[in-house]
C-alpha positions in Angstrom: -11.4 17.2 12.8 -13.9 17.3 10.2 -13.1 14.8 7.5 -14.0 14.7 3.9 -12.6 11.1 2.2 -12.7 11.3 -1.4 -12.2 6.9 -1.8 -10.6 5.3 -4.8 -14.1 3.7 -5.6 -17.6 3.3 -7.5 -19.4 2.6 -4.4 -18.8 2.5 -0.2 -17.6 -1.2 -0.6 -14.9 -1.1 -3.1 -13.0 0.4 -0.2 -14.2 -0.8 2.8 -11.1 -1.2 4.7 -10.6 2.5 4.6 -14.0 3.2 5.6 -14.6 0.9 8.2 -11.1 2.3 9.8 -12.5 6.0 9.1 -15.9 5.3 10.7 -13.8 3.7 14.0 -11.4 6.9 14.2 -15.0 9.1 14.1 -16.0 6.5 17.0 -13.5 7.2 18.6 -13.7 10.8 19.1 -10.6 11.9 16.6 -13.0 13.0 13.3 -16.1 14.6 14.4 -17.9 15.2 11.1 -17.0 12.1 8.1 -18.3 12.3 4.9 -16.8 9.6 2.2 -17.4 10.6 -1.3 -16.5 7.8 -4.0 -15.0 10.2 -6.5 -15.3 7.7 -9.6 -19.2 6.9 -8.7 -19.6 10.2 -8.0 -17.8 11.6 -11.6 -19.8 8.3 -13.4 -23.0 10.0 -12.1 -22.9 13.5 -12.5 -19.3 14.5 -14.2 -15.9 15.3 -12.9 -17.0 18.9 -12.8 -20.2 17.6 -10.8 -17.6 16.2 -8.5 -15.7 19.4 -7.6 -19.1 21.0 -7.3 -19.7 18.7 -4.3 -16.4 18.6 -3.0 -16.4 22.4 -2.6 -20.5 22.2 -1.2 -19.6 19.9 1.3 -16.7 21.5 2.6 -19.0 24.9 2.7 -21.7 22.8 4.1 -19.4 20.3 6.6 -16.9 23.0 7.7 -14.2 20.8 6.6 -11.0 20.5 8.2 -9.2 18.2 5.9 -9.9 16.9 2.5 -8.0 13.4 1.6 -8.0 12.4 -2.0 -6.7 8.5 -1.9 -5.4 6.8 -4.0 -6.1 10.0 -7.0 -3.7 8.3 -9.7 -6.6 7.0 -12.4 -5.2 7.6 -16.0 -9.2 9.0 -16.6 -8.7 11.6 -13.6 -8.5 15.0 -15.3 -7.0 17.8 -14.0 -8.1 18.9 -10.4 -6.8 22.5 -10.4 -10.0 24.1 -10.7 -11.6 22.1 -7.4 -8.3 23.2 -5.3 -8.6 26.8 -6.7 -12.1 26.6 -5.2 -11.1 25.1 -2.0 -8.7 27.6 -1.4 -11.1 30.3 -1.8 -13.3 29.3 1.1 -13.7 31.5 4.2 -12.4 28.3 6.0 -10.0 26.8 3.2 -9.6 22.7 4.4 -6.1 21.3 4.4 -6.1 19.4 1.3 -4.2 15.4 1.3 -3.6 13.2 -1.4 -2.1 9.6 -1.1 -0.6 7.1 -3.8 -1.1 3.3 -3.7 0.7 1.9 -6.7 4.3 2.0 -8.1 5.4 4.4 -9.9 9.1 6.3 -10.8 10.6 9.0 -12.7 11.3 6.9 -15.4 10.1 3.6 -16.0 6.1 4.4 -15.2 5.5 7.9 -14.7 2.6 8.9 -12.3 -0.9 10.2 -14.3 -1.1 14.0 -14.7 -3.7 14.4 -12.6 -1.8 12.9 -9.7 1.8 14.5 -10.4 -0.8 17.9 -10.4 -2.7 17.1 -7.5 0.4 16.4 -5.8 2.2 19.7 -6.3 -1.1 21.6 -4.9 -1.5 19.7 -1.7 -0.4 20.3 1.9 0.7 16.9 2.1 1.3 13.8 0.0 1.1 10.2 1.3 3.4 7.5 -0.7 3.2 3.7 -0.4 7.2 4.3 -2.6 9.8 6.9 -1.6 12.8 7.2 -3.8 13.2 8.2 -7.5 9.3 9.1 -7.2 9.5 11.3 -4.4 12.9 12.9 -5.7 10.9 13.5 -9.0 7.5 15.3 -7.2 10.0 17.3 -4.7 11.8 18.7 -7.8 7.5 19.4 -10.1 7.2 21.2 -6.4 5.5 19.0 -4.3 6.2 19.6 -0.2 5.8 17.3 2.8 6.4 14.0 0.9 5.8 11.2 3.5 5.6 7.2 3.4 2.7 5.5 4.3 3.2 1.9 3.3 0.5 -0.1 2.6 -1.2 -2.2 5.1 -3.7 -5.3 6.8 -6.9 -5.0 6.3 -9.2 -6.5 9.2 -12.4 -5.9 7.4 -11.4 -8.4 4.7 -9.5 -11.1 6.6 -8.3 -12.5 9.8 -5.0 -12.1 11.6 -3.7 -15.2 12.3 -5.6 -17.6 10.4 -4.8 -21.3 11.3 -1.7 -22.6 9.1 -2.1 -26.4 8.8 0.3 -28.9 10.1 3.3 -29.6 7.6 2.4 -33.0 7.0 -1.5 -31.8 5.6 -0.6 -28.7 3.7 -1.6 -29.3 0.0 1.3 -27.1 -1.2 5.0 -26.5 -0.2 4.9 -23.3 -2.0 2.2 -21.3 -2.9 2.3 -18.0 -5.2 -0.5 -15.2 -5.5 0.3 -13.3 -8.2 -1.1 -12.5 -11.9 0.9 -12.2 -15.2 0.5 -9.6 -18.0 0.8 -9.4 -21.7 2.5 -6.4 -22.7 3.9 -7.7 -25.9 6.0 -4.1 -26.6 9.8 -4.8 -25.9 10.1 -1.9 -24.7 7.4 -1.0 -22.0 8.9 -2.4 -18.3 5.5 -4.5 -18.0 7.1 -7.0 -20.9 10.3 -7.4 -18.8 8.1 -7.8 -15.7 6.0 -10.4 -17.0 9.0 -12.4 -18.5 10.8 -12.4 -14.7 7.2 -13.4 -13.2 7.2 -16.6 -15.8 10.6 -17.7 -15.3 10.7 -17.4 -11.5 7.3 -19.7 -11.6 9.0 -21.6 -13.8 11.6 -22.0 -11.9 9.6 -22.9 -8.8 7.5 -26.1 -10.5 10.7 -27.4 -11.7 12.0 -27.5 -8.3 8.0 -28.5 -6.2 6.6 -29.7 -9.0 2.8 -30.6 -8.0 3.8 -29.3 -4.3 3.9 -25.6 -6.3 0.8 -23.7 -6.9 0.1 -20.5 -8.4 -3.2 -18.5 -8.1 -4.0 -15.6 -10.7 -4.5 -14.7 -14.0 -2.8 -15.0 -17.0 -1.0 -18.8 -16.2 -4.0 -20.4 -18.1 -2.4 -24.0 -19.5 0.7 -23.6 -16.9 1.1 -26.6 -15.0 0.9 -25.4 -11.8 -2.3 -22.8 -12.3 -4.8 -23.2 -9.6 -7.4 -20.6 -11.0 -7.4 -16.9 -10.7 -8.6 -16.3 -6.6 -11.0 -14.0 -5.4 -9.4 -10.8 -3.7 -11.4 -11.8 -0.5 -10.1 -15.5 0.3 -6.7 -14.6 -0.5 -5.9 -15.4 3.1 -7.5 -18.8 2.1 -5.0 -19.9 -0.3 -2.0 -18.8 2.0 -3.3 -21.2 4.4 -2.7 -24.5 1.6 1.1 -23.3 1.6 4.1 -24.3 4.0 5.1 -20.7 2.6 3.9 -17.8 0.1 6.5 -16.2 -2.4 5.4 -12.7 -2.9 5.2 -11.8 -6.6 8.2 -9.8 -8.0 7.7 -6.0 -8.0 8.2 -4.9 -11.8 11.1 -2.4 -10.5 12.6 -1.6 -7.2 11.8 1.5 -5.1 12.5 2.6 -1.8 10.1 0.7 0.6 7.7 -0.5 -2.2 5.4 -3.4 -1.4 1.8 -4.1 -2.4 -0.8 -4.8 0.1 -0.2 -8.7 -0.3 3.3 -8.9 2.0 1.2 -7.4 4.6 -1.8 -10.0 3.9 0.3 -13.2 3.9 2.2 -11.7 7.3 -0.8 -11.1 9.2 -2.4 -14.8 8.1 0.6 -16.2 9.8 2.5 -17.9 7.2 6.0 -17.5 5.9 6.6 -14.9 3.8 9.3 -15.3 0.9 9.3 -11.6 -0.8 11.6 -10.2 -2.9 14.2 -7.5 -1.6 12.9 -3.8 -2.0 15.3 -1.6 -0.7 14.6 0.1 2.7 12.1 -2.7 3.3 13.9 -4.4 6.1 13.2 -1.6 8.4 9.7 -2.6 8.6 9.7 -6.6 8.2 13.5 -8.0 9.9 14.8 -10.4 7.6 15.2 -13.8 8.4 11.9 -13.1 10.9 9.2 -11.1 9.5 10.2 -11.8 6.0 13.1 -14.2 4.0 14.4 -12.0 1.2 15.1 -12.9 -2.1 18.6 -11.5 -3.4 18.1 -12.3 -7.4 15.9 -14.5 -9.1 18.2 -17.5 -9.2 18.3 -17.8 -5.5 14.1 -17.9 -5.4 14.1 -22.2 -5.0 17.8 -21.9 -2.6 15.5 -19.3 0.0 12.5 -21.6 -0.2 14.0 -24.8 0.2 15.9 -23.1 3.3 12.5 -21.8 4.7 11.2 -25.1 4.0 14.1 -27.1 6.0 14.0 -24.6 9.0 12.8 -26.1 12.5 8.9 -26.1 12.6 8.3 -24.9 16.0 10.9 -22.0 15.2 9.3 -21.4 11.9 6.1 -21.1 13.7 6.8 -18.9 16.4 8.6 -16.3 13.8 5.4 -16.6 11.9 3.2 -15.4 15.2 6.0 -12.9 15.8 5.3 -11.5 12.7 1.6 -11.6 13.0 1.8 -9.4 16.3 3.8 -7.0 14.1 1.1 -6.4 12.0 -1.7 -6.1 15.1 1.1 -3.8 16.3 1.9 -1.4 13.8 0.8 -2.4 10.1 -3.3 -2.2 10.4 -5.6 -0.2 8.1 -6.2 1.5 11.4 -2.9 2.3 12.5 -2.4 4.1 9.0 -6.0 6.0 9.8 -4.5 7.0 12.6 -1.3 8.2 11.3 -2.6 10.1 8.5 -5.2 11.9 10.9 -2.1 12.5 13.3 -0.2 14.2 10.4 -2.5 16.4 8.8 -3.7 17.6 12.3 0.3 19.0 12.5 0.5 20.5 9.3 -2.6 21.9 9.3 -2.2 23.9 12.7 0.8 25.2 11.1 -0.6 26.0 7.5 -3.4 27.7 9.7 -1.1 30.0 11.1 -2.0 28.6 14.8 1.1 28.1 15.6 3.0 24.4 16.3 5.7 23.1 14.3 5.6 20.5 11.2 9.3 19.7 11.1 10.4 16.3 10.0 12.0 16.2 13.1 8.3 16.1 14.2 6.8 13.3 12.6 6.4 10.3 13.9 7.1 7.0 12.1 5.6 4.4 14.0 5.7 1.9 11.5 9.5 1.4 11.5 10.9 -1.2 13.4 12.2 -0.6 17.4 16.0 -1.3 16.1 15.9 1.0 13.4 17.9 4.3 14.1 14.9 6.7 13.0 17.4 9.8 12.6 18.3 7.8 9.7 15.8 6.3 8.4 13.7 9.9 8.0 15.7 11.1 5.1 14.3 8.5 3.0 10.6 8.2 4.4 10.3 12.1 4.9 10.8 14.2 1.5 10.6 18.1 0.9 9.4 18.7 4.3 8.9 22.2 5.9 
C-alpha cells in the first residue's frame, strides 16, 4: 500500500511515535511507498490551499493508495472539501482516512468544522471515543465509524521501567495531570477543573507530603511538584507506589488519553477513573482499579496501597505484557493499515467484503464476547 500520512505536527518530531511505527510497517513490507506530510508546517509555510496542492501532487506523483489525515480536529483547520473534491478526481482516486485523538460529544464540546466535515467525506473514521460522538457523525453522514483507542508509545519510553521497592518510593501517590481556568460557569472545562481540584484536594488531605502532583496550573498547591516534561513522564510514575489518572472532563464510551496506556506499560499501578466500555480493554481490579465517584478516590488508593506487594507486582507486569501485546503505537499502525486495505478493496470495486462482521478488534480483551462488544466500537458500517 502506498501511504500518504498527513501528522498532527509542525515538524517530523512532534509525532514521532506515529512515524517511527509508519517507517517499521514500510520495513516490514506492508506500505511500499510512505510519504509523511506535517499538515500544520506544511499550511504555516505555504497556506492551507498550498497544502491541498501537495496533497493532490503527491498522490498524482506517489500513486497513492491511502491518504490518513490524524488527528485533523485543530479549531484553525478550514474546511477540506475542496482537497477531497480533488482527490476524488484522480484517475487512481486514494481511499481517504481521518482519525480523532481528543474528546469530544454531541453536546458538551462539539468536534471543529473541519473535522465533523472531513469526517462525513472519508471512507473511514478512526475514534479514540465511541458513543454520543459517533451517534452524532453517523447521523451528519459519516460511515465506517471505528475505535482506535489511544496507545504506548516505545519511541518515547520504556515498557516496564523499574518501580522502586515500597519502602524507597518518594510518593504513595502520584498524579500527572494539569488544571484549567475556564472561569465561565457554564463551559464543561469550569466544572472539570473544579472536580480536578477537589479530588487533589482530597488526595493531600489523606497522603499529605506522600501525595504529589505534576502539571500545570497547581502553582502554590501544597503538593505541586512542577509541571513535567511530556518525555520523562514515565519518570515521575516511577516515584509513586501508584498513579491516579486525571479525571476525564465527561464520560464517553471507551475514552482514555494516552496517559492510562503510559503509566500501564511503565509497570505501575494504575488508579483511573471509570469510562464506560473501558473494562474491556484494561480488567479491573488487574490492569486498572476503577474509581466509581469522586468520593471513593482516597478508599481505592488506600486499598491499592494495602494490597499484597508481590501480588501487586505481578498484576503490574501482567499488565505491562498487555500493552507489548495489544496496546503499542505499532499494533494500532498495524490495525489501521489492516482496515483500510478492506475497505479499500471494496470501495475499489475489487471485490471482498468490509462488514462489521469483518473487522477485527484485537485490542479487546480474550474474555470479552466481541459479538457484543462491536456495536459499540463499530458505527455506521457497510
Amino acid at each position: 500500500m502506498n501511504v500518504l500520512f498527513l501528522s498532527q505536527a509542525r515538524q517530523l518530531s512532534d509525532q514521532q511515535s506515529y512515524h517511527d511505527a509508519m517507517l517499521r510497517a514500510q520495513a516490514a513490507g506492508r506500505i511500499q511507498t510512505y510519504t509523511n506530510i506535517p499538515f500544520y508546517g506544511c499550511a504555516q509555510a505555504c497556506g492551507w490551499d498550498g497544502l491541498w496542492r501537495t496533497v493532490v501532487e503527491t498522490c498524482q506523483r506517489e500513486r497513492t493508495e491511502l491518504v490518513f489525515f490524524q488527528f485533523f480536529h485543530g479549531h484553525a483547520i478550514p474546511s477540506p472539501r475542496a482537497c477531497v473534491e480533488a482527490l476524488r478526481k484522480l484517475p487512481s482516486p486514494p481511499m481517504i482516512a481521518v482519525s480523532c485523538g481528543d474528546l469530544f460529544s454531541d453536546h458538551a464540546r462539539r468536534a471543529p468544522r473541519a473535522f465533523l466535515e472531513l469526517s462525513v467525506l472519508s471512507d473511514v473514521t478512526f475514534l479514540t471515543s465511541m458513543g454520543r460522538f459517533a451517534a452524532l457523525l453517523a447521523r451528519l453522514g459519516a460511515r465506517r465509524l471505528m475505535l482506535m483507542p489511544h496507545a504506548f508509545s516505545t519511541t518515547v519510553f520504556a515498557l516496564g521501567r523499574q518501580r522502586p521497592e515500597p519502602a524507597a518510593a518518594e510518593f504513595d501517590v502520584v498524579m500527572v495531570a494539569s488544571r484549567g481556568r475556564a472561569l465561565n460557569p457554564f463551559r464543561y472545562m469550569t466544572w472539570a477543573s473544579l472536580k480536578r481540584q477537589r479530588i487533589v484536594d482530597r488526595l493531600y488531605r489523606r497522603y499529605g507530603k506522600r501525595f504529589a502532583v505534576f502539571g500545570h496550573g497547581w502553582k502554590n498547591h501544597p503538593a505541586w511538584q512542577g509541571p513535567v516534561e511530556f518525555n520523562r513522564q514515565d519518570e515521575v510514575f516511577g516515584r509513586g507506589r501508584l498513579v491516579v489518572d486525571g479525571r476525564p472532563p465527561f464520560a464517553q464510551d471507551y475514552y482514555a488519553s494516552d496517559r492510562p496506556f503510559y503509566v500501564a506499560g511503565a509497570g505501575v499501578p494504575l488508579v483511573q477513573h471509570v469510562t464506560p466500555r473501558f473494562e474491556a480493554l484494561f480488567r479491573p481490579d488487574h490492569h486498572a482499579y476503577y474509581v466509581g465517584c469522586d468520593e471513593a478516590i482516597v478508599d481505592v488508593c488506600d486499598r491499592v496501597l494495602g494490597m499484597d506487594e508481590a501480588g501487586l507486582r505481578a498484576r503490574a507486569d501482567d499488565t505491562v505484557r498487555l500493552v507489548a501485546e495489544k496496546h503499542l503505537v505499532d499494533h494500532r499502525v498495524g490495525l489501521i493499515l489492516d482496515v483500510c486495505e478492506r475497505v479499500g478493496r471494496v470501495a475499489g470495486g475489487l471485490g471482498g467484503r468490509c462488514a462489521a462482521g469483518d473487522i477485527p478488534l484485537p485490542y479487546f480483551l480474550p474474555e470479552v464476547d466481541l459479538e457484543r462488544e462491536r456495536a459499540f466500537a463499530l458505527v455506521n458500517w457497510s
